[in-house]
HTML snippet that shows the backbone in 3Dmol.js (N, CA, C, O; Angstrom):
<script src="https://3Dmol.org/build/3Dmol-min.js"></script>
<div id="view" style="width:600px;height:400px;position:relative"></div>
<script>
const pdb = `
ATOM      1  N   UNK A   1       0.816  -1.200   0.000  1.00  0.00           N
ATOM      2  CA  UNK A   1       0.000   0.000   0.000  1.00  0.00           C
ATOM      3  C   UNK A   1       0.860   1.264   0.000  1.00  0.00           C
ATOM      4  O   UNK A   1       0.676   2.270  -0.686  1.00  0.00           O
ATOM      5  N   UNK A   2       1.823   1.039   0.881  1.00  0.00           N
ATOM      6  CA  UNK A   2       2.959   2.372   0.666  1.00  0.00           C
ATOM      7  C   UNK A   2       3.742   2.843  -0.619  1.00  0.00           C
ATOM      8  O   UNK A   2       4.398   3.865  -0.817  1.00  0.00           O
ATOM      9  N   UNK A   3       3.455   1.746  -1.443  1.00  0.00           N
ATOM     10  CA  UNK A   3       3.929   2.274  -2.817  1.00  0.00           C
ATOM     11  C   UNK A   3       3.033   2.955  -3.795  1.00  0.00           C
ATOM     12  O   UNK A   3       3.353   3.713  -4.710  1.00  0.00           O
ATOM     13  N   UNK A   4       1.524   2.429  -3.333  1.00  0.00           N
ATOM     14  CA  UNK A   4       0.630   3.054  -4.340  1.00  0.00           C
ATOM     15  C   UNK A   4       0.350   4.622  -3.894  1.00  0.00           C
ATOM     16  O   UNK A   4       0.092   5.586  -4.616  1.00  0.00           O
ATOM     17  N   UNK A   5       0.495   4.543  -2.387  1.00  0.00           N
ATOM     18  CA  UNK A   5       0.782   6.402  -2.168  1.00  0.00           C
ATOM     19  C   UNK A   5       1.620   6.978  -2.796  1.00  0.00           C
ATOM     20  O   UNK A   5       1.314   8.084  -3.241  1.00  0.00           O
ATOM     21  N   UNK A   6       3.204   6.345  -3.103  1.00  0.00           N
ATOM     22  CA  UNK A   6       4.379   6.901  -4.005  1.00  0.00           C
ATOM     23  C   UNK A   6       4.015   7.204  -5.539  1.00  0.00           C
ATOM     24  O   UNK A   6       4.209   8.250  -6.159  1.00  0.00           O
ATOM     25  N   UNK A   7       3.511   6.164  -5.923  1.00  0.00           N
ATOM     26  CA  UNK A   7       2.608   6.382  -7.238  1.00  0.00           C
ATOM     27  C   UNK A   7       1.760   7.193  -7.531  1.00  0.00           C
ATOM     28  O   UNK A   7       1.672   7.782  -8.608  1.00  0.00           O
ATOM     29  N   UNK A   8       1.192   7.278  -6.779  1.00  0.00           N
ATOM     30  CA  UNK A   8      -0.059   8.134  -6.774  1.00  0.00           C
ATOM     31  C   UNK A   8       0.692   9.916  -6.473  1.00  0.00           C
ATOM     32  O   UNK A   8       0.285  10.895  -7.098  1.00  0.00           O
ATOM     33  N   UNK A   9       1.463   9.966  -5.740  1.00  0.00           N
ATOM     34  CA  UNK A   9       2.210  11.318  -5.751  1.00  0.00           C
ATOM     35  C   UNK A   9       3.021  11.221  -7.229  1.00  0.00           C
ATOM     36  O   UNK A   9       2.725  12.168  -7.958  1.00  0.00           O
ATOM     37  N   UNK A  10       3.598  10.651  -7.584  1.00  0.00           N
ATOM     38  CA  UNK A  10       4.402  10.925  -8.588  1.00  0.00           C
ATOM     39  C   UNK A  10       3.219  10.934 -10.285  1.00  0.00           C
ATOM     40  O   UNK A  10       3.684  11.121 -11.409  1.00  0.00           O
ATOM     41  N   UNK A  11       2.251  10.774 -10.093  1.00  0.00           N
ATOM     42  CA  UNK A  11       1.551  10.972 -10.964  1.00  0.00           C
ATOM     43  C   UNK A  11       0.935  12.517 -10.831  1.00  0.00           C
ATOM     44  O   UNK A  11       0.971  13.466 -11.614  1.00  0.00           O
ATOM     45  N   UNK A  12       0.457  12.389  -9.735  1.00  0.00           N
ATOM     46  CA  UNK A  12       0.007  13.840  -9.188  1.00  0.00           C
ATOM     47  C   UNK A  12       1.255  14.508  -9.980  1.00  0.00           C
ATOM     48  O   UNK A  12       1.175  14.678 -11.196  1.00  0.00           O
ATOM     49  N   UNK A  13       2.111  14.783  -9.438  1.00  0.00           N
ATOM     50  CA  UNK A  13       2.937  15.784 -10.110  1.00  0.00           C
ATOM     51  C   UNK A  13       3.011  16.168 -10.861  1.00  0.00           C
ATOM     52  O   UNK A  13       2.805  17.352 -11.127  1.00  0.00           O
ATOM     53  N   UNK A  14       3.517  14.874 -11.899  1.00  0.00           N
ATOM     54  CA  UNK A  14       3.459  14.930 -13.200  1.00  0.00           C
ATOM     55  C   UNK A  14       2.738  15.487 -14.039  1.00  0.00           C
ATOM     56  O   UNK A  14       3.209  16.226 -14.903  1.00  0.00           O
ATOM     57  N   UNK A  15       1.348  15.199 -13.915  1.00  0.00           N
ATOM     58  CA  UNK A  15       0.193  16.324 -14.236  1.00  0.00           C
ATOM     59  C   UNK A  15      -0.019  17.603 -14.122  1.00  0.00           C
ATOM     60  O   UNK A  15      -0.566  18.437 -14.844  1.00  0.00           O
ATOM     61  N   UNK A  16       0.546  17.637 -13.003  1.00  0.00           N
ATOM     62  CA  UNK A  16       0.711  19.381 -12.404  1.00  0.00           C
ATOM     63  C   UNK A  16       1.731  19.908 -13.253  1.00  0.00           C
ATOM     64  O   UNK A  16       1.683  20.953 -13.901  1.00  0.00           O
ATOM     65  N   UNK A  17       3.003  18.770 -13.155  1.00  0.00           N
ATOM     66  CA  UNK A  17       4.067  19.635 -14.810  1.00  0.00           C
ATOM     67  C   UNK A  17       3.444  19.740 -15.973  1.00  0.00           C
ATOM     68  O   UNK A  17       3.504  20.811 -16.576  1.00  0.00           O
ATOM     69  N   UNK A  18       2.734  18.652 -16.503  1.00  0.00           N
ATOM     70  CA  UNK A  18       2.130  18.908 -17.652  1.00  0.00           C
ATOM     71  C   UNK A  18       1.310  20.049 -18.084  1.00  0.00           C
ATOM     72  O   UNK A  18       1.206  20.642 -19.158  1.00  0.00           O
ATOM     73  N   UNK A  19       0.759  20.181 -16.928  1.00  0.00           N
ATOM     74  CA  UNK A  19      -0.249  20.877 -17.388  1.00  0.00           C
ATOM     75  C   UNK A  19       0.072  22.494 -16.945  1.00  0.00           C
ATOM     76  O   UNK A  19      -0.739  23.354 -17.287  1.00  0.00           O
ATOM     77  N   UNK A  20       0.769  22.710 -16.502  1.00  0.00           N
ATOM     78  CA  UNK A  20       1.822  24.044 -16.359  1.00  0.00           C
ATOM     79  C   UNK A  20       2.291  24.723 -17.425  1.00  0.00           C
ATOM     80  O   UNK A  20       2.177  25.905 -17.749  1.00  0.00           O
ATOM     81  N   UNK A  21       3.287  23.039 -18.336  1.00  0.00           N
ATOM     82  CA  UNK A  21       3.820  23.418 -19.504  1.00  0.00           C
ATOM     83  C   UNK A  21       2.506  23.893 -21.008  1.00  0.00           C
ATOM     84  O   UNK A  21       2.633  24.516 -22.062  1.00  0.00           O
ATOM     85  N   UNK A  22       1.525  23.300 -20.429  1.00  0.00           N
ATOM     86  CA  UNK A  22       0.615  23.449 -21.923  1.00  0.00           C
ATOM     87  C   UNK A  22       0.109  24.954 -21.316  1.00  0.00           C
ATOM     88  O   UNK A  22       0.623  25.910 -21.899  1.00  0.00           O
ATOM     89  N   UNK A  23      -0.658  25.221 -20.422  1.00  0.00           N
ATOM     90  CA  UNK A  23      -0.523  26.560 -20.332  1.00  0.00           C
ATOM     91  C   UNK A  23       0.304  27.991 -19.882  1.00  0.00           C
ATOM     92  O   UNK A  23       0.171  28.980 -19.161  1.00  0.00           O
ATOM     93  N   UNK A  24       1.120  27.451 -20.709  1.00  0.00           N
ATOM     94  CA  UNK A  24       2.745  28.784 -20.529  1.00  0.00           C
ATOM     95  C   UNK A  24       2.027  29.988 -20.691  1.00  0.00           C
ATOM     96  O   UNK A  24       2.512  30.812 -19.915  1.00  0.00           O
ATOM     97  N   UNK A  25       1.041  30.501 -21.376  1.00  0.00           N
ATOM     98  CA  UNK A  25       0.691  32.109 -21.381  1.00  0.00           C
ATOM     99  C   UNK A  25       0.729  32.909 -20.149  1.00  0.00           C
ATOM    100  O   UNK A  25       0.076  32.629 -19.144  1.00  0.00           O
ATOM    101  N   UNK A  26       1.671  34.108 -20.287  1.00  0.00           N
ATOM    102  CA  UNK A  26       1.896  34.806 -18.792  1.00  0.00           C
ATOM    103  C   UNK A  26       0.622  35.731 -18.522  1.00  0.00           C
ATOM    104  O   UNK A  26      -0.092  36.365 -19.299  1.00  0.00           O
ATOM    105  N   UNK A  27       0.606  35.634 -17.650  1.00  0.00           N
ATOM    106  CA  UNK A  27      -0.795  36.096 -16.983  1.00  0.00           C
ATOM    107  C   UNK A  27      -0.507  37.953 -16.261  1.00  0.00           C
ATOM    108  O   UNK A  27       0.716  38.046 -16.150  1.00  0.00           O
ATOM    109  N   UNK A  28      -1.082  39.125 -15.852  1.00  0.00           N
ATOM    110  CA  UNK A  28      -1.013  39.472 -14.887  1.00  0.00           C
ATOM    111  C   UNK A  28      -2.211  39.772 -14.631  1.00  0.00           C
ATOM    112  O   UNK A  28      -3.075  40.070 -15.456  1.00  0.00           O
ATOM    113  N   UNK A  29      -2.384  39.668 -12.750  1.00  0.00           N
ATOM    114  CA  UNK A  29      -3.116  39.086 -11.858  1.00  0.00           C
ATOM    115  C   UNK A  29      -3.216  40.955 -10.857  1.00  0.00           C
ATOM    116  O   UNK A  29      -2.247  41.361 -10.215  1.00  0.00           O
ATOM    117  N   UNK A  30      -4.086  41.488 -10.932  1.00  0.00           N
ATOM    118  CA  UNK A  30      -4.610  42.776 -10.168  1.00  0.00           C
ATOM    119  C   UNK A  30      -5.126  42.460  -8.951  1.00  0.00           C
ATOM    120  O   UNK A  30      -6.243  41.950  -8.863  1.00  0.00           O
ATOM    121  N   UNK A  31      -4.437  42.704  -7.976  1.00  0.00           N
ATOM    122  CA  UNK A  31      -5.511  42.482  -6.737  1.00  0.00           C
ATOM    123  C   UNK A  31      -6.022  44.198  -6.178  1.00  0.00           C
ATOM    124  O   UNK A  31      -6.042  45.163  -6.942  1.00  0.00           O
ATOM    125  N   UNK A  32      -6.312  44.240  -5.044  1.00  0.00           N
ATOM    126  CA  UNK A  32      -6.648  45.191  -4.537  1.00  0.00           C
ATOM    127  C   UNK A  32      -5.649  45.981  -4.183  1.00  0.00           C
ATOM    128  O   UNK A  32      -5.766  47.203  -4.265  1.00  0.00           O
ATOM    129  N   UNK A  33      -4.399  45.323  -3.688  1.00  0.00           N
ATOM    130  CA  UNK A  33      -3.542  45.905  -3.243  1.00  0.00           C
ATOM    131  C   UNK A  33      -1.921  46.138  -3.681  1.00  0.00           C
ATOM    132  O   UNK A  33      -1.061  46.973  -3.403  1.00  0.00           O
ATOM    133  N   UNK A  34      -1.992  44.976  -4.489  1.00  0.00           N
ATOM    134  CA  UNK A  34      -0.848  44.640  -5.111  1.00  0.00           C
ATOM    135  C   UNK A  34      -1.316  44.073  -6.939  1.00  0.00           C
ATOM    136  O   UNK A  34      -2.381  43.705  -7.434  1.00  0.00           O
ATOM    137  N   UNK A  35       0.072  44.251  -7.492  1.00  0.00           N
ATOM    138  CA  UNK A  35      -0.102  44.502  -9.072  1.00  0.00           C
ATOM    139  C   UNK A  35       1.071  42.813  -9.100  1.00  0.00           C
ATOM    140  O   UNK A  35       2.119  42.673  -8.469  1.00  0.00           O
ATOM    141  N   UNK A  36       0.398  41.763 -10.051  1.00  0.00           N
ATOM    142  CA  UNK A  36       1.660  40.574 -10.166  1.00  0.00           C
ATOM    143  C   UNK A  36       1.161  40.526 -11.278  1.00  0.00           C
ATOM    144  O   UNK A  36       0.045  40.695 -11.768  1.00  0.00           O
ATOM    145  N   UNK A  37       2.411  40.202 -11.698  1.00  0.00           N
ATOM    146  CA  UNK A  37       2.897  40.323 -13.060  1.00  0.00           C
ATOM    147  C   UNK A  37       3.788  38.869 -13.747  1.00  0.00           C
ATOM    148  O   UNK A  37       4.090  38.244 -12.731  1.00  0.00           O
ATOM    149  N   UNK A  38       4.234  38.213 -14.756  1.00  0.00           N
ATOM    150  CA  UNK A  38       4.891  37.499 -14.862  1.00  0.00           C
ATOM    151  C   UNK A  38       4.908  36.084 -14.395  1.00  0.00           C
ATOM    152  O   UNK A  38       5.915  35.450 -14.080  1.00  0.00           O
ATOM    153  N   UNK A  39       3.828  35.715 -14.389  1.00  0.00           N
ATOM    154  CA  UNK A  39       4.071  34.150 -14.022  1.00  0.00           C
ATOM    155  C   UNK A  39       2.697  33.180 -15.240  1.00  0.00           C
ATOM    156  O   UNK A  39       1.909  33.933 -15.812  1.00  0.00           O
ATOM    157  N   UNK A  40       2.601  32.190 -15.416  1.00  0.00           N
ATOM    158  CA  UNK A  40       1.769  31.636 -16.414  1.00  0.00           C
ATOM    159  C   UNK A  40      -0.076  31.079 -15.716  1.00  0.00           C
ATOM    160  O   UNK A  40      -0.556  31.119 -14.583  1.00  0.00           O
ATOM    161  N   UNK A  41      -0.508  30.715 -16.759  1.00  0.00           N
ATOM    162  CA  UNK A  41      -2.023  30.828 -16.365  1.00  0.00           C
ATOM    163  C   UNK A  41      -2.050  29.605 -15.415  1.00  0.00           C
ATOM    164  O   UNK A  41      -2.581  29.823 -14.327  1.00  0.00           O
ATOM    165  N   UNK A  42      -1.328  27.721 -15.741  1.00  0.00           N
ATOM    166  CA  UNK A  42      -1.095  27.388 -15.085  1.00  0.00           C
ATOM    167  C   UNK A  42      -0.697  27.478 -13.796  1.00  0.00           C
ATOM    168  O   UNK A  42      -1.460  26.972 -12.973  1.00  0.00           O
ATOM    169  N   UNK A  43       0.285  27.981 -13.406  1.00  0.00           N
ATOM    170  CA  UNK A  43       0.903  28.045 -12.369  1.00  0.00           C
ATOM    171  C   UNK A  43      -0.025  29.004 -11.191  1.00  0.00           C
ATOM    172  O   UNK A  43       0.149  29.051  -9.974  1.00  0.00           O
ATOM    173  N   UNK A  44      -1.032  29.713 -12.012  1.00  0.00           N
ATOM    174  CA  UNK A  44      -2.056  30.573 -11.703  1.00  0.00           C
ATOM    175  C   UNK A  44      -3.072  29.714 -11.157  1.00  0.00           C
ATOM    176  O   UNK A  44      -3.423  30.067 -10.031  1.00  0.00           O
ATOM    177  N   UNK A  45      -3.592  28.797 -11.563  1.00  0.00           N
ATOM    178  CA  UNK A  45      -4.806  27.551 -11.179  1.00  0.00           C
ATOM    179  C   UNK A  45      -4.484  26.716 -10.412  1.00  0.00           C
ATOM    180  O   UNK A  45      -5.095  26.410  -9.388  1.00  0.00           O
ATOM    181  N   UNK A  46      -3.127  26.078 -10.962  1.00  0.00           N
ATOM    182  CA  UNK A  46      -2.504  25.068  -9.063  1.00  0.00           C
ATOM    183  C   UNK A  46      -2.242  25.707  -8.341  1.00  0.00           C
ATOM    184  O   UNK A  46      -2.459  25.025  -7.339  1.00  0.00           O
ATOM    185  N   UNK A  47      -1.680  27.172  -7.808  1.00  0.00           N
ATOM    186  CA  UNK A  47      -1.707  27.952  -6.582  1.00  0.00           C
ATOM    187  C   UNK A  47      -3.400  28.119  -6.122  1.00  0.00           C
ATOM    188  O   UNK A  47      -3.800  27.829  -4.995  1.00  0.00           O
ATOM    189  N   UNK A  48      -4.223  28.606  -7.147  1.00  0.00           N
ATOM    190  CA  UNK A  48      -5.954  28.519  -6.693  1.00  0.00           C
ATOM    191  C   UNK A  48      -6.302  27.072  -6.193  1.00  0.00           C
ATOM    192  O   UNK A  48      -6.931  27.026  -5.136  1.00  0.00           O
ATOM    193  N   UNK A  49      -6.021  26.026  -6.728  1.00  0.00           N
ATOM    194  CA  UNK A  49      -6.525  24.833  -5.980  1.00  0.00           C
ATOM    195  C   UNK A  49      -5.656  24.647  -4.791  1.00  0.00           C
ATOM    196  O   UNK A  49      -6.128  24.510  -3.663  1.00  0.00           O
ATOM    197  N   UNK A  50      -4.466  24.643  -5.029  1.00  0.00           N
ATOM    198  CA  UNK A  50      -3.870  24.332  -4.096  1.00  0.00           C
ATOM    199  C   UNK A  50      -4.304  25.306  -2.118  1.00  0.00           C
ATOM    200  O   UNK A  50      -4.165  24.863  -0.978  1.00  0.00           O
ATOM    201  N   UNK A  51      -4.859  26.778  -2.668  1.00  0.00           N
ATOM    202  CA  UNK A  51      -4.917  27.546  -1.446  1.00  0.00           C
ATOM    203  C   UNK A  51      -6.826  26.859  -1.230  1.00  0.00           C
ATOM    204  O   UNK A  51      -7.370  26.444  -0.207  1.00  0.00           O
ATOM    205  N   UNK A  52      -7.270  26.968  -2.361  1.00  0.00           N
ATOM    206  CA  UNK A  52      -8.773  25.943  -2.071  1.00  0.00           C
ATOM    207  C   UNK A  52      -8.727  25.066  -0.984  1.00  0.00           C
ATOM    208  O   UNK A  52      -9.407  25.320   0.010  1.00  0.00           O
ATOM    209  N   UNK A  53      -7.922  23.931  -1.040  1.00  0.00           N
ATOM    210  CA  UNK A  53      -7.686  22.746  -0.304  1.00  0.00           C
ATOM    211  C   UNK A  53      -7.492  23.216   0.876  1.00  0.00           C
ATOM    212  O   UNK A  53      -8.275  22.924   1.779  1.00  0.00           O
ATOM    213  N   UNK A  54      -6.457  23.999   1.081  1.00  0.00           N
ATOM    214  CA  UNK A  54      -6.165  23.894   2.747  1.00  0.00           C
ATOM    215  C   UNK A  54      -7.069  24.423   3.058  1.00  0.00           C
ATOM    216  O   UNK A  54      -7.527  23.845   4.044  1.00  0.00           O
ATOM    217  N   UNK A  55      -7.747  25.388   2.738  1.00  0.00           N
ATOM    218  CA  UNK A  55      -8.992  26.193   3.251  1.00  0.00           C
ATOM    219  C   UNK A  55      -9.794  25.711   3.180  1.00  0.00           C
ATOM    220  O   UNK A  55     -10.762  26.402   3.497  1.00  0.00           O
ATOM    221  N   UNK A  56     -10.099  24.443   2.809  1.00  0.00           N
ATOM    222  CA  UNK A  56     -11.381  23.615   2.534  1.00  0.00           C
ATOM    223  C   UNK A  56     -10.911  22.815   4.078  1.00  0.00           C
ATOM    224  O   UNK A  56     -11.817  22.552   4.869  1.00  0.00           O
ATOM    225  N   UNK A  57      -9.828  22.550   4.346  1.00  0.00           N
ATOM    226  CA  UNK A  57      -9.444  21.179   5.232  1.00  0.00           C
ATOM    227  C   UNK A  57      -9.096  22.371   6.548  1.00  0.00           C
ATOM    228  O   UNK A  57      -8.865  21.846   7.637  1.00  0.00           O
ATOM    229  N   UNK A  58      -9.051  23.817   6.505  1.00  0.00           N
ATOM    230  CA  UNK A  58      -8.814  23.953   7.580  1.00  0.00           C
ATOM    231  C   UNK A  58     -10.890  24.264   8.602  1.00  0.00           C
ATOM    232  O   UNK A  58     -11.229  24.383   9.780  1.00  0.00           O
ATOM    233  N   UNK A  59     -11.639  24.261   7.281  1.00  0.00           N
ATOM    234  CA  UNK A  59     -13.824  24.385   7.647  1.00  0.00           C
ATOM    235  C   UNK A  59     -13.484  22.965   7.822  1.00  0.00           C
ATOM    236  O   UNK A  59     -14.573  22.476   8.123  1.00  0.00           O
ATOM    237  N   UNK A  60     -12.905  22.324   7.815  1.00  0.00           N
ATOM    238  CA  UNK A  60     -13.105  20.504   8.074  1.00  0.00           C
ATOM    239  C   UNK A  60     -12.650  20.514   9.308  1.00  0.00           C
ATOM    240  O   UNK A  60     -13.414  19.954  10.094  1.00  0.00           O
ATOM    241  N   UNK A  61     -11.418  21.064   9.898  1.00  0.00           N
ATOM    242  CA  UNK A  61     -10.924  20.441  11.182  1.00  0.00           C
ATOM    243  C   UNK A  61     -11.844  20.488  12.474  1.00  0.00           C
ATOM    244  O   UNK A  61     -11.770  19.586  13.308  1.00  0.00           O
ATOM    245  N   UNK A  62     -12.662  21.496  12.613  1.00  0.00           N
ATOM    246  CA  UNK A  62     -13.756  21.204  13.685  1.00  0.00           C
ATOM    247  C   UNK A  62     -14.426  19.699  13.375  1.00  0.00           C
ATOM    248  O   UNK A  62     -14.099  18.779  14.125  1.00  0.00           O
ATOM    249  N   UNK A  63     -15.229  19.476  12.432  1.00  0.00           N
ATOM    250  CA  UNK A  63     -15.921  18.659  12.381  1.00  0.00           C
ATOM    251  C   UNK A  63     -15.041  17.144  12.101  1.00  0.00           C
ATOM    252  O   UNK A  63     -15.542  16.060  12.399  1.00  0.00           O
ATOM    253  N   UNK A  64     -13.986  17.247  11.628  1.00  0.00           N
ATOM    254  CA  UNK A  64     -13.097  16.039  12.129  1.00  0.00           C
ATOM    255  C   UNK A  64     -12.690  15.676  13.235  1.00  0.00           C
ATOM    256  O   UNK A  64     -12.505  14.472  13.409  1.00  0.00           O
ATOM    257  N   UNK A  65     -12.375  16.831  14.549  1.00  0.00           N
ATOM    258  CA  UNK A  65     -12.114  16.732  15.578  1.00  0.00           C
ATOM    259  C   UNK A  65     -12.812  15.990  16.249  1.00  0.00           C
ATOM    260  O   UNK A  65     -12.553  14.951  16.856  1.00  0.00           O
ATOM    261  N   UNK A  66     -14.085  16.801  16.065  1.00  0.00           N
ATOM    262  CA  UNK A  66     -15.485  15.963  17.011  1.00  0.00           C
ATOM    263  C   UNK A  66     -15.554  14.466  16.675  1.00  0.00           C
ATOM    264  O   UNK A  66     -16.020  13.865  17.643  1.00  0.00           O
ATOM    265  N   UNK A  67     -15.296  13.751  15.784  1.00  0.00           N
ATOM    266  CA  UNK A  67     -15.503  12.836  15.329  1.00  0.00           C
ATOM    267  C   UNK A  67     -14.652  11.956  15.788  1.00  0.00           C
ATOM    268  O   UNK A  67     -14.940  10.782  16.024  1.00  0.00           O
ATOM    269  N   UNK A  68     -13.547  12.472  15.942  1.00  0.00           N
ATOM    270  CA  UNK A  68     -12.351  11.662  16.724  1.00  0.00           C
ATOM    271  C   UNK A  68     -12.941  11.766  18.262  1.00  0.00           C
ATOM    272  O   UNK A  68     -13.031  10.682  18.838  1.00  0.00           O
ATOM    273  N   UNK A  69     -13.302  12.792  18.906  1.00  0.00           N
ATOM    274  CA  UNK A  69     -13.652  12.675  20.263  1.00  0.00           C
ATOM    275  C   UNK A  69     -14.903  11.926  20.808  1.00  0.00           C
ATOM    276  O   UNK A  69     -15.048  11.629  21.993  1.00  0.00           O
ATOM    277  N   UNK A  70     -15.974  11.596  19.607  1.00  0.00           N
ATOM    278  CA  UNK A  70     -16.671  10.474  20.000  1.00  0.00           C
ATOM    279  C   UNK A  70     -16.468   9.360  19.551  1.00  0.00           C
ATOM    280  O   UNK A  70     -17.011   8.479  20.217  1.00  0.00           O
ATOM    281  N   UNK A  71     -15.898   9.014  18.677  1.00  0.00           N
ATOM    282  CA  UNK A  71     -14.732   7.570  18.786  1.00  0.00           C
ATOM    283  C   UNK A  71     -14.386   7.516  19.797  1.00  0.00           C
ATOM    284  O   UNK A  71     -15.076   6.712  20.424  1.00  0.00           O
ATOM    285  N   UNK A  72     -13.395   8.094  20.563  1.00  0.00           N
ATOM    286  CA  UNK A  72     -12.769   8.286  21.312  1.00  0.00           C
ATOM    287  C   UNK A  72     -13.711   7.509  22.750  1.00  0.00           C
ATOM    288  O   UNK A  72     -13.396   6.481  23.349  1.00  0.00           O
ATOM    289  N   UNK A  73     -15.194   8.615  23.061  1.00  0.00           N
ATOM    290  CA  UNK A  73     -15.872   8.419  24.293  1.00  0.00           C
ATOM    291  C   UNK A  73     -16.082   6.712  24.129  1.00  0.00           C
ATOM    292  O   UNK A  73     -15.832   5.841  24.962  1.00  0.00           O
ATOM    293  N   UNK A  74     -16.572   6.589  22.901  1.00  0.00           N
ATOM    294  CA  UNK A  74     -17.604   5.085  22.778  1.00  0.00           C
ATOM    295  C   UNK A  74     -16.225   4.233  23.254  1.00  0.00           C
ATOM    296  O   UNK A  74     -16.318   3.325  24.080  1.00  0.00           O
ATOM    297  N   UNK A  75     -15.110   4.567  22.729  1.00  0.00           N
ATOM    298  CA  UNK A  75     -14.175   3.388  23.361  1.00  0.00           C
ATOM    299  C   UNK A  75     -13.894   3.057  24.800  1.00  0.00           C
ATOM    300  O   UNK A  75     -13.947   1.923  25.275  1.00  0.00           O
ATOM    301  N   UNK A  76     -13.541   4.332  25.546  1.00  0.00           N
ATOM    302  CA  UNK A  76     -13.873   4.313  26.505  1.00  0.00           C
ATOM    303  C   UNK A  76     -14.966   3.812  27.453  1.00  0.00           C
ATOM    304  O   UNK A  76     -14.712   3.297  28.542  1.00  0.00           O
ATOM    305  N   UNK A  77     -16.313   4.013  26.923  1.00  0.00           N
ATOM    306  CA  UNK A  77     -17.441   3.390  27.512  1.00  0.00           C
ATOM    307  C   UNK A  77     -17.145   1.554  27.561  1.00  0.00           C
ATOM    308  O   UNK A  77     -17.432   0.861  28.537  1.00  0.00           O
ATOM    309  N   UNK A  78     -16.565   1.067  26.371  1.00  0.00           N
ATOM    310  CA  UNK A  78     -16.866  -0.113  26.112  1.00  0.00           C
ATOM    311  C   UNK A  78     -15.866  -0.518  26.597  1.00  0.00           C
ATOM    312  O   UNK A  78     -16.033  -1.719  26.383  1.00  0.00           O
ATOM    313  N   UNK A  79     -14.621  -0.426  27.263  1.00  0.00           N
ATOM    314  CA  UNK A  79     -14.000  -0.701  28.338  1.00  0.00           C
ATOM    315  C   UNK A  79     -14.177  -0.688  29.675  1.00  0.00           C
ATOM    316  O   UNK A  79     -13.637  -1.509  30.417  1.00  0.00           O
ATOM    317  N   UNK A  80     -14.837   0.113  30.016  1.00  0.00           N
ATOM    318  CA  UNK A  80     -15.348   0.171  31.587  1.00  0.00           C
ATOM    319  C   UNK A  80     -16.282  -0.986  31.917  1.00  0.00           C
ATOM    320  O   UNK A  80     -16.756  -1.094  33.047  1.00  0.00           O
TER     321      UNK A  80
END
`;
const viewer = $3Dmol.createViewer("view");
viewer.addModel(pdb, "pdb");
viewer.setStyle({}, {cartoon: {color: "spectrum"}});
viewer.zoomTo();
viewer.render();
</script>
C-alpha cells in the first residue's frame, strides 16, 4: 500500500508539470492591493486549488475533531 501512495504522488505531479507546460501564457493578476505580473495561467490555477484545499481542510478540522472525540468516548465506555 505504501507504494501506491508513491505512485499516486508521482503521478500527481506529473500532471501538475504537464499541465503548467501546456498553459505557458503569462498572466497578470490585479488584486486590490498589489499589481503581479509574470508568471503563467497554469501556475495561476494550481496555486488557486492548491490555497482551495487547505482552506477547505482547515472548515473541516472542527468537524473532524469531534468525530475523533466520540470515537474516542464510545471506546472508553466499552471498556469500563
Amino acid at each position: 500500500m505504501k507504494y501506491f501512495y508513491f505512485i499516486f504522488l508521482i503521478i500527481l505531479i506529473s500532471v501538475f508539470v504537464i499541465f503548467t507546460n501546456l498553459n505557458s501564457d503569462l498572466i497578470e493578476l490585479d488584486l486590490f492591493f498589489a499589481k503581479i505580473s509574470g508568471f503563467t495561467k497554469g501556475f495561476a490555477i494550481m496555486v488557486a486549488i492548491l490555497i482551495g484545499a487547505i482552506v477547505s481542510f482547515f472548515f473541516q478540522l472542527p468537524i473532524l475533531i469531534r468525530k475523533n472525540k466520540k470515537i474516542k468516548e464510545g471506546d472508553d465506555s466499552s471498556k469500563a
